[in-house]
Phi, psi and omega in degrees: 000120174273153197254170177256142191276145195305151159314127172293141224240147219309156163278135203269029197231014186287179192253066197259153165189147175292133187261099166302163178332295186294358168280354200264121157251342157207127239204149183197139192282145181268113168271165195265349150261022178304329175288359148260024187239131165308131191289154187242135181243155192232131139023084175320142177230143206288119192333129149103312184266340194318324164314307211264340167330295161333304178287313198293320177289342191281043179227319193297338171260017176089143202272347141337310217290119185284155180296150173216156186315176192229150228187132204294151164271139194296126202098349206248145184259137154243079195304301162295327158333308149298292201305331166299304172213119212260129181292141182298134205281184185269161172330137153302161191267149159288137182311140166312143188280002169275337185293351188255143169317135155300181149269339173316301217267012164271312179272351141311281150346306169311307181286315191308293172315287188311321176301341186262343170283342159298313166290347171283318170301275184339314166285337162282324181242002135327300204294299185302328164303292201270039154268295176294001169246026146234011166285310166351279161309330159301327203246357156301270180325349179248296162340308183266007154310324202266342182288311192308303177316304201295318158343278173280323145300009183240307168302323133009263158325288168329305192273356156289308173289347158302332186280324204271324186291305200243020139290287209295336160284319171273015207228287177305306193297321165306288215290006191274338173296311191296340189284302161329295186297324179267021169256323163316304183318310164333298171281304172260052161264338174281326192295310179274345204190077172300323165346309207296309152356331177278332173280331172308305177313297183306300202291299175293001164261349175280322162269025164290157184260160199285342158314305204307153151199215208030071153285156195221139172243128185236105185248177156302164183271315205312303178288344160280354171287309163345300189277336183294320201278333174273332170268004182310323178285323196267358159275333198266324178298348193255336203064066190234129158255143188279183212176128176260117163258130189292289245267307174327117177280159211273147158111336184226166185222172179215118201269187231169102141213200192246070187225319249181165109230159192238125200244131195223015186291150130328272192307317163315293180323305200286291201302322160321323178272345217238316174003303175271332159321314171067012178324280231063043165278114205262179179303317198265358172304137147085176213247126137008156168241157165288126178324148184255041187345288175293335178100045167280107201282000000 
């Protein structure tokens, strides 16, 4: 037994509208044998009669016959109808929903876009940062070279002139130790060897100028037999006299005429040998050394 397939069911987008009156021009009541019947046509009926058409024709076919609808004659063009109201065209269809964006996927897009555009800033002001920061550092880095330099030549300077301060102190301070030890040294070569004062002697009547004359030789009384007895030929040749003086310190004379004088003391010598020196260590500084009996220097 076969089932029958369900009706098919009406489309819910079909197109319906109500036909007024004044659109109808010809019209035929509909019966339940119309379809076996040849259609009978009726009249275009004038605004105002369609109603009672209507009825006259449901009366003429027996008063059994229930109203039925009233319905276009078959065939019939209803040329105004169209020309009247035109069917409405159909809607556009909407797009499928994968051709329209969501908004999920516009804001996504969207984070997407901004992330790369942060990563690009970002990578841009990487770039630019660590450009200024080696231009900085370049201009650090020279600065604080010229600052070091200015520096470190001036502490330079400084510990050179300390050093030159205390070589030239120390320069002074030897030679000033040496001036000493040889005015000790001096002194008891004098002390010890009384002699010597007779070549002192003899060398300043030698220098006397040959002009000259009344030379006078001035000695320690301690030196003078010393000197009498060793100069006698170079006094009786220039014709000069010895002659004793207290205050004349032992080891030296000071010759006298009218050329001159030639001064020949210990202390005049010494200040003449300490000269280039620049000590200024004088004969008479510091204390005597004592005669040396035994030759203890």
């Amino acid at each position: 037994m076969h089932q029958a397939p369900p009706p098919l069911q009406r489309a819910s987008a079909a197109y319906t509208r109500f036909i007024p009156r004044e659109e109808l021009q010809g019209f035929a009541a509909w019966r339940p044998n119309a379809f076996a019947e040849t259609p009978s046509f009726v009249q275009p009926a004038q605004p105002g009669a369609s109603h009672a058409v209507v009825r006259a024709a449901a009366a003429g076919e027996g008063a059994e016959a229930a109203p039925s609808p009233v319905w276009p004659a078959p065939g019939f063009s209803d040329r105004r109808r169209t020309d009247a109201a035109p069917a409405p065209s159909a809607a556009p269809a909407d797009p499928a929903p994968d051709d329209q964006p969501t908004l999920e996927a516009l804001h996504a897009e969207m984070q997407a876009e901004m992330q790369l555009q942060v990563a690009a800033a970002r990578q841009q002001g990487y770039q630019d940062g660590y450009r200024d920061g080696l231009v900085a550092l370049e201009s650090f880095k020279e600065s604080f070279a010229k600052q070091t330099s200015a520096q470190m030549a001036q502490v330079l300077k400084s510990l050179d002139d300390e050093l030159g301060q205390l070589e030239q102190q120390m320069a002074t301070s030897v030679a000033r130790v040496a001036t000493e030890l040889a005015r000790q040294v001096v002194r008891s070569e004098l002390s010890t060897r009384p002699a010597l004062v007779v070549q002192v002697a003899r060398e300043a009547v030698n220098a006397v100028l040959m002009s000259a004359h009344h030379i006078t030789v001035q000695v320690h009384p301690d030196d003078h037999a010393l000197v009498a007895q060793g100069c006698d030929e170079a006094l009786a040749a220039r014709g000069a006299r010895l002659v004793s003086q207290p205050s004349m310190a032992r080891g030296g004379c000071r010759v006298e005429s009218d050329a001159g004088v030639i001064d020949a003391r210990v202390p005049t010598r010494w200040a003449q040998a300490i000269l280039s020196l620049g000590t200024g260590v004088a004969w008479d500084d510091g204390e005597d050394v004592p005669a040396a009996d035994g030759g203890d220097a």
